[in-house]
N, CA, C and O atoms as a Tinker XYZ file with bonds, in Angstrom:
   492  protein
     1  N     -9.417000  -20.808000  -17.030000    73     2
     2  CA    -9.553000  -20.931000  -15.579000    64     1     3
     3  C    -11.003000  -21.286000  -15.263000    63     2     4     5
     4  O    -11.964000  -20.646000  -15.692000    81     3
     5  N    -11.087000  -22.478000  -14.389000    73     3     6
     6  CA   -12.707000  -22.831000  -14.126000    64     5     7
     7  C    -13.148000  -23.015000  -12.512000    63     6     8     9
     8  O    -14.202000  -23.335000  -11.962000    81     7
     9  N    -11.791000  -22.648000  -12.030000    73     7    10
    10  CA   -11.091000  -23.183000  -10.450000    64     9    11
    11  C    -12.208000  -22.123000   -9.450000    63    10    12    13
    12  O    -13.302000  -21.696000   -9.821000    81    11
    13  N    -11.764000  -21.965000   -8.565000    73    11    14
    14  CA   -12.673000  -21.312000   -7.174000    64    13    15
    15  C    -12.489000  -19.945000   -7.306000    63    14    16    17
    16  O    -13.210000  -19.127000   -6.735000    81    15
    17  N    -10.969000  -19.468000   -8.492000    73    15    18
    18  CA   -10.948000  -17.853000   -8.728000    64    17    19
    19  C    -11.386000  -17.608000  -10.002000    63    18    20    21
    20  O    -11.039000  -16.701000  -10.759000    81    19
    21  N    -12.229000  -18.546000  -10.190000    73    19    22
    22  CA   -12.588000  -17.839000  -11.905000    64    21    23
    23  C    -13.565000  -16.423000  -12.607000    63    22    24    25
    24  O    -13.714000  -15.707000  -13.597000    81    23
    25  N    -14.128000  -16.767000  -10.960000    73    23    26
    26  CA   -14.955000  -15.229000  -11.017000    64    25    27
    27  C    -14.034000  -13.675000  -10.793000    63    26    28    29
    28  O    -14.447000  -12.517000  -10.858000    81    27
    29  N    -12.481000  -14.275000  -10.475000    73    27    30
    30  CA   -11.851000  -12.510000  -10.941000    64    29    31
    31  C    -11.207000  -13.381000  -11.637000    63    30    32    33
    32  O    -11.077000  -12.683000  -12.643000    81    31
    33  N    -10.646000  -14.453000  -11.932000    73    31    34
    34  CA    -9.326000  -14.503000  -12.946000    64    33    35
    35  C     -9.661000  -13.727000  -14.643000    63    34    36    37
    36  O     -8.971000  -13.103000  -15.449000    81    35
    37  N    -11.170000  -14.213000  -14.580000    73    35    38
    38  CA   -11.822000  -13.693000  -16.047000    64    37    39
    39  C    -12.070000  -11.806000  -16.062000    63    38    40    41
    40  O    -12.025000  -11.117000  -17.081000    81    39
    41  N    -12.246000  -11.453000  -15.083000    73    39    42
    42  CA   -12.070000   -9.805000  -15.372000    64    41    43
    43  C    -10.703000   -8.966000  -15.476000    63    42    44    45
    44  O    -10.495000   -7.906000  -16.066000    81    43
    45  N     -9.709000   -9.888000  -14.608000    73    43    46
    46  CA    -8.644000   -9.655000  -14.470000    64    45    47
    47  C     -7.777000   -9.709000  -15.830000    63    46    48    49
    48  O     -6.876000   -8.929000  -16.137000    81    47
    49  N     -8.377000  -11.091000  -16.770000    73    47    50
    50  CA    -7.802000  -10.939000  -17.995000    64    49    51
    51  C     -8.377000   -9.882000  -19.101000    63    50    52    53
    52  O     -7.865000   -9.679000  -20.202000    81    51
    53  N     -9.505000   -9.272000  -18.601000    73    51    54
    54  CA   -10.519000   -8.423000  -19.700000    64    53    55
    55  C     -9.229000   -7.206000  -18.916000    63    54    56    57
    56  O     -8.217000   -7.006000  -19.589000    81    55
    57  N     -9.308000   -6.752000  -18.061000    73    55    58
    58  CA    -9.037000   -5.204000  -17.459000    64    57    59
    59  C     -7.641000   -5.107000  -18.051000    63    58    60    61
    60  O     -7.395000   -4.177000  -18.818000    81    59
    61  N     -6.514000   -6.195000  -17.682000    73    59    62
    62  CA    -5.541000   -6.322000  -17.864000    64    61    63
    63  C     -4.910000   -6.627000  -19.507000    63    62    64    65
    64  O     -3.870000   -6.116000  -19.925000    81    63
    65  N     -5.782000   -7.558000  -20.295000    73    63    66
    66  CA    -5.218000   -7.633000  -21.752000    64    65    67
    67  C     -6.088000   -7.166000  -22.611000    63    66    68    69
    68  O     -5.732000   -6.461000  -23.555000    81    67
    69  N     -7.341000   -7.504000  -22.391000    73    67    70
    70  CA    -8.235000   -6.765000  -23.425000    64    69    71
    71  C     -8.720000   -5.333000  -23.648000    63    70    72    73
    72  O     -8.823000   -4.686000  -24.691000    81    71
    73  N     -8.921000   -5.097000  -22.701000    73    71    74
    74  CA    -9.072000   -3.420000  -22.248000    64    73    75
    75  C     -7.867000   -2.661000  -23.514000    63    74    76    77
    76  O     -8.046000   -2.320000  -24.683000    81    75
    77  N     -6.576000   -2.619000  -22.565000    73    75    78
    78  CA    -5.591000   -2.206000  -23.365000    64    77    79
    79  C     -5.321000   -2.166000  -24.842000    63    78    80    81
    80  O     -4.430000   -1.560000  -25.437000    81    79
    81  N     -6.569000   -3.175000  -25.455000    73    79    82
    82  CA    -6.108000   -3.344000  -26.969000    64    81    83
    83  C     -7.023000   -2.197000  -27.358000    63    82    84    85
    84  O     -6.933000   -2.135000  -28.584000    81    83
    85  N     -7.964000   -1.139000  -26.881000    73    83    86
    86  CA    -8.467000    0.067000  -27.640000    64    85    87
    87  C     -7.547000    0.726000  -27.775000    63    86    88    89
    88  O     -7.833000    1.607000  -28.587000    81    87
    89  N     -6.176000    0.852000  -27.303000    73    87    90
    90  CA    -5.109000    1.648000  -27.576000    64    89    91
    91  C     -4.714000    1.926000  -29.106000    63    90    92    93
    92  O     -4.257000    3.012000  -29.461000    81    91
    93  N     -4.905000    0.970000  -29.885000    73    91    94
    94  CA    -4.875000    1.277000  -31.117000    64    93    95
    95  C     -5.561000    1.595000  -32.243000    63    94    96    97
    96  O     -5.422000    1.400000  -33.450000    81    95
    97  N     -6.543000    2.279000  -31.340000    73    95    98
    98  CA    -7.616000    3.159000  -32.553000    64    97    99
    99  C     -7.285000    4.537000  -31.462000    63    98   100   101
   100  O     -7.661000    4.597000  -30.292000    81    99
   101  N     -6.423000    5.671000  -32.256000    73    99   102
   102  CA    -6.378000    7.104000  -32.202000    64   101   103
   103  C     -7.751000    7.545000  -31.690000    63   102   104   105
   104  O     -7.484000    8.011000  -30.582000    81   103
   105  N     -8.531000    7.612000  -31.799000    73   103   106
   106  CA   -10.033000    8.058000  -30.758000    64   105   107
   107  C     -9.549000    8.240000  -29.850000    63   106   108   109
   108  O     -9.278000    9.293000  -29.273000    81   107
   109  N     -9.255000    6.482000  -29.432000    73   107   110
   110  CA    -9.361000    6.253000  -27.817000    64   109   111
   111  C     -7.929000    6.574000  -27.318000    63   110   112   113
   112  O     -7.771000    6.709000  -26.105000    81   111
   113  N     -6.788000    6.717000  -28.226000    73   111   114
   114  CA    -5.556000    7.235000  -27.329000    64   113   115
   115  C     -5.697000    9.131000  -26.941000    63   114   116   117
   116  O     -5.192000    9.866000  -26.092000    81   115
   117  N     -6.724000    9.335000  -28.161000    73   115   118
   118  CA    -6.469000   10.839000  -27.659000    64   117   119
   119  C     -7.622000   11.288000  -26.956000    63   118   120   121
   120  O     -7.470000   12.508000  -27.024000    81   119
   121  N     -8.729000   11.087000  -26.292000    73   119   122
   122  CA    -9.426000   10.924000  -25.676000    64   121   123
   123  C     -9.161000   10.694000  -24.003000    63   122   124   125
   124  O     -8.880000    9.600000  -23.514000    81   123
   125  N     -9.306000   11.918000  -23.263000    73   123   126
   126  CA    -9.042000   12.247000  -21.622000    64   125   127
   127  C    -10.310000   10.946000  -21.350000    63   126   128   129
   128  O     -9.848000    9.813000  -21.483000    81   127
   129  N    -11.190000   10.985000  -21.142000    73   127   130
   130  CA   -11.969000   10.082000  -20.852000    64   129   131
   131  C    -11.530000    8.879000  -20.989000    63   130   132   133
   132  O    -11.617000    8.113000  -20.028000    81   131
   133  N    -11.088000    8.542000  -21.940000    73   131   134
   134  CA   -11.256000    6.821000  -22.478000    64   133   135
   135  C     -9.979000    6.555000  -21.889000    63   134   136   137
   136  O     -9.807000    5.437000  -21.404000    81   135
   137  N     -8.911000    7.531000  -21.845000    73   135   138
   138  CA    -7.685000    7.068000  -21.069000    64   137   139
   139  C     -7.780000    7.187000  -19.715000    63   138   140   141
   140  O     -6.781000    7.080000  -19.003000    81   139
   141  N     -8.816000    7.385000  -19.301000    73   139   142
   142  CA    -9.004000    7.663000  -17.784000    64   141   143
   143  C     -9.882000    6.463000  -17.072000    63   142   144   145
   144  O     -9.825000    6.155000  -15.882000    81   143
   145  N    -10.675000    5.883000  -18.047000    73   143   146
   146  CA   -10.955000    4.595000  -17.802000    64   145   147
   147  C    -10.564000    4.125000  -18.031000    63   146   148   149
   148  O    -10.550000    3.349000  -17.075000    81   147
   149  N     -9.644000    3.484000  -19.157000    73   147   150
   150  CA    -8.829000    2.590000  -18.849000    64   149   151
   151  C     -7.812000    2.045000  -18.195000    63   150   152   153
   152  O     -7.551000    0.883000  -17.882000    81   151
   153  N     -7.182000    3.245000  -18.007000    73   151   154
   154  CA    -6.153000    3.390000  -17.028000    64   153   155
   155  C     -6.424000    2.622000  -15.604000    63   154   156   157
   156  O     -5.797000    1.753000  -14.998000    81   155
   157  N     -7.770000    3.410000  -15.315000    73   155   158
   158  CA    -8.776000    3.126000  -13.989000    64   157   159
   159  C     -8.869000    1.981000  -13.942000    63   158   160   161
   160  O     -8.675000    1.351000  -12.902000    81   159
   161  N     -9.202000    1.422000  -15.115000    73   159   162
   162  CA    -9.488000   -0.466000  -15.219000    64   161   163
   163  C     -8.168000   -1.266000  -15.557000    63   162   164   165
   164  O     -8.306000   -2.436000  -15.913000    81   163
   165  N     -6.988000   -0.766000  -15.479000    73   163   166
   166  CA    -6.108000   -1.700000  -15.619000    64   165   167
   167  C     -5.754000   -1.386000  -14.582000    63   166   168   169
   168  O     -5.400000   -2.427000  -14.029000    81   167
   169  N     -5.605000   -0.494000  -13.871000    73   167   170
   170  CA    -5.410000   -0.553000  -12.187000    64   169   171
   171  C     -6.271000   -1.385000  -11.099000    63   170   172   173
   172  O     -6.031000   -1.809000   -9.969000    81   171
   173  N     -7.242000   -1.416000  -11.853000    73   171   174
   174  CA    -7.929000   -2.746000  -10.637000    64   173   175
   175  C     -7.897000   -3.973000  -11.532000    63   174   176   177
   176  O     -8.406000   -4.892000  -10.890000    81   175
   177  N     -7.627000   -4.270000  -12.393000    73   175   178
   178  CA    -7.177000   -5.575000  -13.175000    64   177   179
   179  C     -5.666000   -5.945000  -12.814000    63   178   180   181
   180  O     -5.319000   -7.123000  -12.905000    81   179
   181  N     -4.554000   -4.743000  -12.313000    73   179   182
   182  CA    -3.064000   -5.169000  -11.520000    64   181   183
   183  C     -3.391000   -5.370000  -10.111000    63   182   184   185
   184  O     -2.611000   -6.075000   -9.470000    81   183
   185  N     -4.601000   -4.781000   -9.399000    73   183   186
   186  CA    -4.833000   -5.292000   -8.042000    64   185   187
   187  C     -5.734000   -6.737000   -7.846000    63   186   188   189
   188  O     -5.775000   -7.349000   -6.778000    81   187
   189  N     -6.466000   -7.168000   -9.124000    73   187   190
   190  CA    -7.117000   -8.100000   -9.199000    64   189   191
   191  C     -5.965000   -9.239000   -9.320000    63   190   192   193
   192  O     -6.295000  -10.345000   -8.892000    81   191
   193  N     -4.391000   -9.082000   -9.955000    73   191   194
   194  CA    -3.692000  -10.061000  -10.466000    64   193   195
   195  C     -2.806000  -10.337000   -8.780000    63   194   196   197
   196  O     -2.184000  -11.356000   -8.478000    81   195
   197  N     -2.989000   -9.210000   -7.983000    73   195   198
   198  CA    -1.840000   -9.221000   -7.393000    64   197   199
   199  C     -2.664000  -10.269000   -5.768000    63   198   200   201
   200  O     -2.133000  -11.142000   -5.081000    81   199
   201  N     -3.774000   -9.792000   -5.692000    73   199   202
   202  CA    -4.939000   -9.890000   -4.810000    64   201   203
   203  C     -5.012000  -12.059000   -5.283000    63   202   204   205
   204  O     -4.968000  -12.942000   -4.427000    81   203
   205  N     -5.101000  -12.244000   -6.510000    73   203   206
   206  CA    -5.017000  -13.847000   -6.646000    64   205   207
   207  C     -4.008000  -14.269000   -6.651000    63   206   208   209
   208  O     -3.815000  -15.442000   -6.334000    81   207
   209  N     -2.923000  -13.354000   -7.056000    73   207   210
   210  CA    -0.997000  -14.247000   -6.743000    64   209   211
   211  C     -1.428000  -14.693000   -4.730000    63   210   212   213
   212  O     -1.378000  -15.879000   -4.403000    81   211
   213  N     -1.707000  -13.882000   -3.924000    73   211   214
   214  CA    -1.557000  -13.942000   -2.602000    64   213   215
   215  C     -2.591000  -14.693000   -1.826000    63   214   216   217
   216  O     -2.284000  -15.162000   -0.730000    81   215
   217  N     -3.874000  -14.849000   -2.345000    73   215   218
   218  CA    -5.154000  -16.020000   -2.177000    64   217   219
   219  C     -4.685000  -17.335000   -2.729000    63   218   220   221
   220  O     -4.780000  -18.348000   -2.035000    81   219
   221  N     -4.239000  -17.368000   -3.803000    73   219   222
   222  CA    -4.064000  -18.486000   -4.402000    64   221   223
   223  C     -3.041000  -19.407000   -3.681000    63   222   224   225
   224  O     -3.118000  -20.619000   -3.478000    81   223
   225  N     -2.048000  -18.513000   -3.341000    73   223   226
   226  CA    -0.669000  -18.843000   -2.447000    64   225   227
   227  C     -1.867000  -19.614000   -0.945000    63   226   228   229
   228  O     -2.354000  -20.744000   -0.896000    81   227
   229  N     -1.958000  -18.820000   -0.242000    73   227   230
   230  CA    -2.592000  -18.818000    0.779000    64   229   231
   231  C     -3.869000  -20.152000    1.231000    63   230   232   233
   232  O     -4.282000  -20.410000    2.361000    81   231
   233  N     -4.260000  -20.820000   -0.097000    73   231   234
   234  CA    -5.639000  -21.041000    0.077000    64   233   235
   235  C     -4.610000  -22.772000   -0.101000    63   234   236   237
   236  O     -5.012000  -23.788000    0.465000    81   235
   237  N     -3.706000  -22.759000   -0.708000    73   235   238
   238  CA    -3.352000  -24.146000   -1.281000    64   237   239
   239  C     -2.003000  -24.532000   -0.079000    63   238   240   241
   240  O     -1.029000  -23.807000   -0.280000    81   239
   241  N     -1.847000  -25.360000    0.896000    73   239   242
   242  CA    -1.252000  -25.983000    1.223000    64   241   243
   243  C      0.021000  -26.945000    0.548000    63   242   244   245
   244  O      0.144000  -27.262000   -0.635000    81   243
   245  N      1.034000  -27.343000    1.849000    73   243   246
   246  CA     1.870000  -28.703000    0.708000    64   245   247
   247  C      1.084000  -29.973000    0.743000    63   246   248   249
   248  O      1.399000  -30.916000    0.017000    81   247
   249  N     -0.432000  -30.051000    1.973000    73   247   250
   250  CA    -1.024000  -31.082000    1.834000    64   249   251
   251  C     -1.835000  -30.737000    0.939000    63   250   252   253
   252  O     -1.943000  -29.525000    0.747000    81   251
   253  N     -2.732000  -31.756000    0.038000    73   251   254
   254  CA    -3.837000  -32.158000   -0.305000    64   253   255
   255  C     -5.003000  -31.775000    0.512000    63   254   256   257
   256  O     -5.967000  -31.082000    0.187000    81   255
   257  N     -4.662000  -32.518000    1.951000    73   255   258
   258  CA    -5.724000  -32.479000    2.566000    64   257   259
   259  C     -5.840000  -31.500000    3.672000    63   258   260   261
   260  O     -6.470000  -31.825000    4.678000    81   259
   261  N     -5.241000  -30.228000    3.571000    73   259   262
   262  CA    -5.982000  -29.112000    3.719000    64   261   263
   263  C     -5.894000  -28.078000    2.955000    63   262   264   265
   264  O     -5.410000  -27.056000    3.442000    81   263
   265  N     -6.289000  -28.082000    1.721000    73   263   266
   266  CA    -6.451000  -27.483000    0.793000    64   265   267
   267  C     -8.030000  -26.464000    1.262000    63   266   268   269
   268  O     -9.105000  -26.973000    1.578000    81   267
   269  N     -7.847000  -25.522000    1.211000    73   267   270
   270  CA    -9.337000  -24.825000    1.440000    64   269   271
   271  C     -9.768000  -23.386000    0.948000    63   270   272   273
   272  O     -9.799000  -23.016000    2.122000    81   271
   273  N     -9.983000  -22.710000    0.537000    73   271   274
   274  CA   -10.210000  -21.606000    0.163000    64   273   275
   275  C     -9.978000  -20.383000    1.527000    63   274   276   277
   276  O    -10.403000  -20.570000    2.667000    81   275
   277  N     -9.584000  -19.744000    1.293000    73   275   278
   278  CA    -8.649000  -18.578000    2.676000    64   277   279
   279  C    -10.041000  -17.306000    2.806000    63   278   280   281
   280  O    -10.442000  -16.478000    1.987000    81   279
   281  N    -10.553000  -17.682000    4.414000    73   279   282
   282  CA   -11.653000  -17.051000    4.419000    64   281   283
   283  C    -11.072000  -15.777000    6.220000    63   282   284   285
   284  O    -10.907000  -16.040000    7.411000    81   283
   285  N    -10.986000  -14.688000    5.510000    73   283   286
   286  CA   -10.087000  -13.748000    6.291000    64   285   287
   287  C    -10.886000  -13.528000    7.914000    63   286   288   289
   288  O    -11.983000  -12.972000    7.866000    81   287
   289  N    -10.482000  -13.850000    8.993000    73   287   290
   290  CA   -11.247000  -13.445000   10.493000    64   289   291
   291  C    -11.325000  -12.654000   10.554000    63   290   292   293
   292  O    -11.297000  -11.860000    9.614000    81   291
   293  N    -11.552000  -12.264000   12.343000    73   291   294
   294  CA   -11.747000  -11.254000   12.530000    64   293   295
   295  C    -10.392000   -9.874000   12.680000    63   294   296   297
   296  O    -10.256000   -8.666000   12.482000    81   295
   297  N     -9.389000  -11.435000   13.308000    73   295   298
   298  CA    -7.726000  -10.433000   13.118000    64   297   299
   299  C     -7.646000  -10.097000   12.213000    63   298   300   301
   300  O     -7.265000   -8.926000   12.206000    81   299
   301  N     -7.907000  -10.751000   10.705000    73   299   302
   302  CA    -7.561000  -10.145000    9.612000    64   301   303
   303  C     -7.957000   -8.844000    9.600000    63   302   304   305
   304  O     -7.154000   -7.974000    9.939000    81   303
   305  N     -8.829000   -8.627000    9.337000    73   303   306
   306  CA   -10.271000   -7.775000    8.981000    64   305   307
   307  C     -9.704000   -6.436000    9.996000    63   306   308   309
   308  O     -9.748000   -5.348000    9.423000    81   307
   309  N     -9.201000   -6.420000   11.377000    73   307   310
   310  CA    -8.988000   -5.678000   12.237000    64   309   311
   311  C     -7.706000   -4.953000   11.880000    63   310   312   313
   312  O     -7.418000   -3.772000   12.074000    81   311
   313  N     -6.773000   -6.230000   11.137000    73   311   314
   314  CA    -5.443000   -5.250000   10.481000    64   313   315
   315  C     -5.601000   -4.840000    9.954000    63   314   316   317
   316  O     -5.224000   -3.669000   10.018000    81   315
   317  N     -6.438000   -5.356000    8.651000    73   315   318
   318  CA    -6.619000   -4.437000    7.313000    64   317   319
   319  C     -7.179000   -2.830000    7.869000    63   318   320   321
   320  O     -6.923000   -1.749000    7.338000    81   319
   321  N     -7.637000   -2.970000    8.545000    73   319   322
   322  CA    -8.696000   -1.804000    9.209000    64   321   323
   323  C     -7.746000   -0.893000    9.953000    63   322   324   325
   324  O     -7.987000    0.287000   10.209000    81   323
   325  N     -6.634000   -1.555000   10.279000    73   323   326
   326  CA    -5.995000   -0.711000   11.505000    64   325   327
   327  C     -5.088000   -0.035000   10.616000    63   326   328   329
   328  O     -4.898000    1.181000   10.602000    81   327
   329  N     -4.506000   -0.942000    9.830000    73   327   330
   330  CA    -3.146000   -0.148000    8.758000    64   329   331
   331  C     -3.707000    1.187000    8.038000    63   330   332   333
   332  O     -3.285000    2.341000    8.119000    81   331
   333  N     -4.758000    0.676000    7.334000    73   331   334
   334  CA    -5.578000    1.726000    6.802000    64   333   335
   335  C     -5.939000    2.938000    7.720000    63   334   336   337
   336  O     -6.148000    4.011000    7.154000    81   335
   337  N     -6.013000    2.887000    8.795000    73   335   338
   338  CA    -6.439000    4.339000    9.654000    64   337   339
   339  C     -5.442000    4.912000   10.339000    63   338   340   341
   340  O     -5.518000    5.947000   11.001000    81   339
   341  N     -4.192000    4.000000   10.120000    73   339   342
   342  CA    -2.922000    4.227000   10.923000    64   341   343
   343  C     -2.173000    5.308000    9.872000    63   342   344   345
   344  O     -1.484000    6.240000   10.287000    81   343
   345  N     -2.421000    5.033000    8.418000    73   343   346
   346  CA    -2.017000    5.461000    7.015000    64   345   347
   347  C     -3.261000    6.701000    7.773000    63   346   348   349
   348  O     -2.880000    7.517000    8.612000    81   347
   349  N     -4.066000    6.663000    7.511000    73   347   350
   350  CA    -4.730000    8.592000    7.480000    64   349   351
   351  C     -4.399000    8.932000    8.424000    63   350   352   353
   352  O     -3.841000   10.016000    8.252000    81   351
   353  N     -4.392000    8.596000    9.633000    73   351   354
   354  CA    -3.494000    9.419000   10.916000    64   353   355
   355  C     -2.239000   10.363000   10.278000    63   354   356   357
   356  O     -2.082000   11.581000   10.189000    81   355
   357  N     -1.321000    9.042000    9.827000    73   355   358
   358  CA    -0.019000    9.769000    9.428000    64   357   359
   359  C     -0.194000   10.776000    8.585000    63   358   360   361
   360  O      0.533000   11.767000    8.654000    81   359
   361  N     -1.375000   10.647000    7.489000    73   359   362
   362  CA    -1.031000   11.252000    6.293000    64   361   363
   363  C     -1.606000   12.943000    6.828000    63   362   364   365
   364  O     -1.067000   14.010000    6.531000    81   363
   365  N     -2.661000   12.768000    7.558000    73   363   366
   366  CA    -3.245000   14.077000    8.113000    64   365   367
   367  C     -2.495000   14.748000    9.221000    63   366   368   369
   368  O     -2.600000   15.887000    9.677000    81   367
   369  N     -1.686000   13.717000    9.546000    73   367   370
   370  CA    -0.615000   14.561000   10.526000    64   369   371
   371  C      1.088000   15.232000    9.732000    63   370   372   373
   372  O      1.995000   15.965000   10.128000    81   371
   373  N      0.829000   14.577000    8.646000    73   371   374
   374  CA     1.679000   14.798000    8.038000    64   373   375
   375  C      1.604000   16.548000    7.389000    63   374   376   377
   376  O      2.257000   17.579000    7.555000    81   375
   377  N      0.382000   16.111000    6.574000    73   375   378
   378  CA    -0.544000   17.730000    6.174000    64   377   379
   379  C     -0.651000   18.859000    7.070000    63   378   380   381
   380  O     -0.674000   20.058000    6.790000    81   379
   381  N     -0.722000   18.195000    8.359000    73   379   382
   382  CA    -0.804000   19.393000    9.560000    64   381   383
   383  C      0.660000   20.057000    9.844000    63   382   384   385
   384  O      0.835000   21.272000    9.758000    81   383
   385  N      1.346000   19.446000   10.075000    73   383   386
   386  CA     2.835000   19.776000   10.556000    64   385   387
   387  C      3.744000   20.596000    9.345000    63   386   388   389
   388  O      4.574000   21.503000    9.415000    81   387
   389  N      3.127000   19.764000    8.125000    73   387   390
   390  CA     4.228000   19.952000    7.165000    64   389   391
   391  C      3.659000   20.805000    5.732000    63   390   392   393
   392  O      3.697000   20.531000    4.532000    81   391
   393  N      3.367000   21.436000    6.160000    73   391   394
   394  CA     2.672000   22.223000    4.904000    64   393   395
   395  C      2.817000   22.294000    3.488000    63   394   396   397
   396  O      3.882000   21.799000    3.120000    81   395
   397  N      2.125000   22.730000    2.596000    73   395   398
   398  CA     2.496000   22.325000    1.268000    64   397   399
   399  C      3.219000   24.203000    0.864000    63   398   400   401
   400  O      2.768000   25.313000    1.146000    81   399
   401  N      4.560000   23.738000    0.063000    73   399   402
   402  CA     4.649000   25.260000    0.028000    64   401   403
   403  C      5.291000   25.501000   -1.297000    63   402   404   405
   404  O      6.480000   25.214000   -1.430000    81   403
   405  N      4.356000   26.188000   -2.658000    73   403   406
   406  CA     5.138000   25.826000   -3.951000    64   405   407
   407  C      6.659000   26.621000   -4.301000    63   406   408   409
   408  O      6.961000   27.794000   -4.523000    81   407
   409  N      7.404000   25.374000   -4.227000    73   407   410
   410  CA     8.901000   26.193000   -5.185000    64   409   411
   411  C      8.688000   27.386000   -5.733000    63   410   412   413
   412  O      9.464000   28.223000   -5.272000    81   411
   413  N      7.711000   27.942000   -6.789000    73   411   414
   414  CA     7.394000   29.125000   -7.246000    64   413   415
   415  C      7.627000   30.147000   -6.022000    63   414   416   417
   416  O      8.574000   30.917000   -5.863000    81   415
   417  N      7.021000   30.036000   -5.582000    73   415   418
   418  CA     6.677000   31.151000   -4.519000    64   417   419
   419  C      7.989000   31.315000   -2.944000    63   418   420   421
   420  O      8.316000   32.188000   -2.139000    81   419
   421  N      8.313000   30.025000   -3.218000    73   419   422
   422  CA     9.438000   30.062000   -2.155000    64   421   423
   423  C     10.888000   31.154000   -3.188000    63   422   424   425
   424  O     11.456000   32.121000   -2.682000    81   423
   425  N     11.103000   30.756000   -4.283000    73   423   426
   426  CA    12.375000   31.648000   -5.024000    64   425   427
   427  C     11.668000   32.816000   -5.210000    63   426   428   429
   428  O     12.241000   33.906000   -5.195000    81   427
   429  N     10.388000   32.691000   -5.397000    73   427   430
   430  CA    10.265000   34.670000   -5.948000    64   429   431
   431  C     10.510000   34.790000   -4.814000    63   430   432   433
   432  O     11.738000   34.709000   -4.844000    81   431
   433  N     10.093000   35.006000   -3.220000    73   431   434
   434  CA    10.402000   35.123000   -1.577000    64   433   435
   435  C     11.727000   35.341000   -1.480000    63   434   436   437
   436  O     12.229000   36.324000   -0.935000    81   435
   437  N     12.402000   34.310000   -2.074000    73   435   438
   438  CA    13.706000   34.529000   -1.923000    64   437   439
   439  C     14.358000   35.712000   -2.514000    63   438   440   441
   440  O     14.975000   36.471000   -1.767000    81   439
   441  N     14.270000   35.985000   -3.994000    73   439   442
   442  CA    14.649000   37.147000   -4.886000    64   441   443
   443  C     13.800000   38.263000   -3.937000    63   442   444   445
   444  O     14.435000   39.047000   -3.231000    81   443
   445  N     12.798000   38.276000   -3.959000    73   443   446
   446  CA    12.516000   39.721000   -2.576000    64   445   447
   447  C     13.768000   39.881000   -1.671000    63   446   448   449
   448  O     14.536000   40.823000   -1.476000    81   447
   449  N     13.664000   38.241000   -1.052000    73   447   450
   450  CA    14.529000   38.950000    0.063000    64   449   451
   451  C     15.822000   39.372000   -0.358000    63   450   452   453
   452  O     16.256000   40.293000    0.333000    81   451
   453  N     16.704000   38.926000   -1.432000    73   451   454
   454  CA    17.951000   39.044000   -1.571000    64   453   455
   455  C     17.957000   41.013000   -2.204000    63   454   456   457
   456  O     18.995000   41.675000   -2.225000    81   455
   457  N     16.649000   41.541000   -2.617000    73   455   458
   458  CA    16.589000   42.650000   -3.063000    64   457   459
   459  C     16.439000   43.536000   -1.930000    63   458   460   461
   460  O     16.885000   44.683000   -1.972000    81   459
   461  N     15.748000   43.007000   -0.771000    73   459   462
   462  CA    15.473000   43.911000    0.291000    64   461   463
   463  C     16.986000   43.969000    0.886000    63   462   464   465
   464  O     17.410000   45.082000    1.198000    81   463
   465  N     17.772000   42.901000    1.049000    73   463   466
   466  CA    18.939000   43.183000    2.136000    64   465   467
   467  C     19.985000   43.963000    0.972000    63   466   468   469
   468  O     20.885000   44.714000    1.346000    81   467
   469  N     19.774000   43.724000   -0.195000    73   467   470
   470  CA    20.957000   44.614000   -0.795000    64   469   471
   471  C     20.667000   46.222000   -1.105000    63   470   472   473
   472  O     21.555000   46.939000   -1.565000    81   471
   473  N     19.672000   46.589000   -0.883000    73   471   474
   474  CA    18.412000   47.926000   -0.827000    64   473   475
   475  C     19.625000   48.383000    1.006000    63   474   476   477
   476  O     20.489000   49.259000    1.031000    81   475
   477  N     19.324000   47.662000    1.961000    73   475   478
   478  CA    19.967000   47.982000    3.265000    64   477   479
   479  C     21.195000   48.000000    3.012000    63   478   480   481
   480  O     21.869000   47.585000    3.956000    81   479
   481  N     21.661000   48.253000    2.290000    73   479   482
   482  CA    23.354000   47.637000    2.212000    64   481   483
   483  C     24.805000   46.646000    3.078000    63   482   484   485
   484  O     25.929000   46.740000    3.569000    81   483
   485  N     23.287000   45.406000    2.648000    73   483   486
   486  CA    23.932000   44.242000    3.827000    64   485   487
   487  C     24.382000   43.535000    2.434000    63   486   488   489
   488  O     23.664000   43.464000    1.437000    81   487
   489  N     26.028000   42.898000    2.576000    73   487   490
   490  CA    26.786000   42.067000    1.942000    64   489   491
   491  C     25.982000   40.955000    1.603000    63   490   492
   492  O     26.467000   40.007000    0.987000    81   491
């Protein structure tokens, strides 16, 4: 690739194929660290692949002659911005309303209670 995306197509192929080949030296598979970067780096090497499937689409026309490289406004820029804060709204309203409550602790609750009402001698 030598084109107008060559400055990610080339990391995109390091994160995405090369990276992955330390997998086969035992070090690096059993190693929390090394699987934690890599992991890390093939996740932005699948957003780097997915990020040029949708530029690339975008930037190339059925003409020739408006072929141009896709340079995002200000609408863009304002959605990206809006989805993103629309997503933490929900997610913090989500956290507020809906509490986190572990299975563990909900059945032992439960076995209490089923011990307390049969202690009263309720059916």
């Amino acid at each position: 690739e030598t084109g107008p995306w060559a400055f990610l197509c080339w990391p995109m192929v390091f994160l995405n194929w090369i990276l992955p080949q330390l997998f086969w030296w035992k070090r690096a598979r059993t190693s929390t660290a090394t699987l934690f970067l890599v992991s890390v780096g093939i996740l932005i090497g699948m957003w780097l692949e997915r990020f040029l499937i949708v530029m690339r689409g975008t930037s190339r026309d059925f003409l020739p002659s408006s072929w141009d490289l896709f340079t995002p406004t200000l609408v863009d820029c304002l959605l990206l911005t809006g989805t993103i804060g629309f997503f933490i709204f929900a997610f913090l309203l989500f956290v507020r309303f809906v509490p986190m409550v572990p299975i563990s602790e909900v059945k032992e609750l439960r076995h209490e209670l089923v011990e307390t009402e049969r202690a009263r001698g309720a059916p």
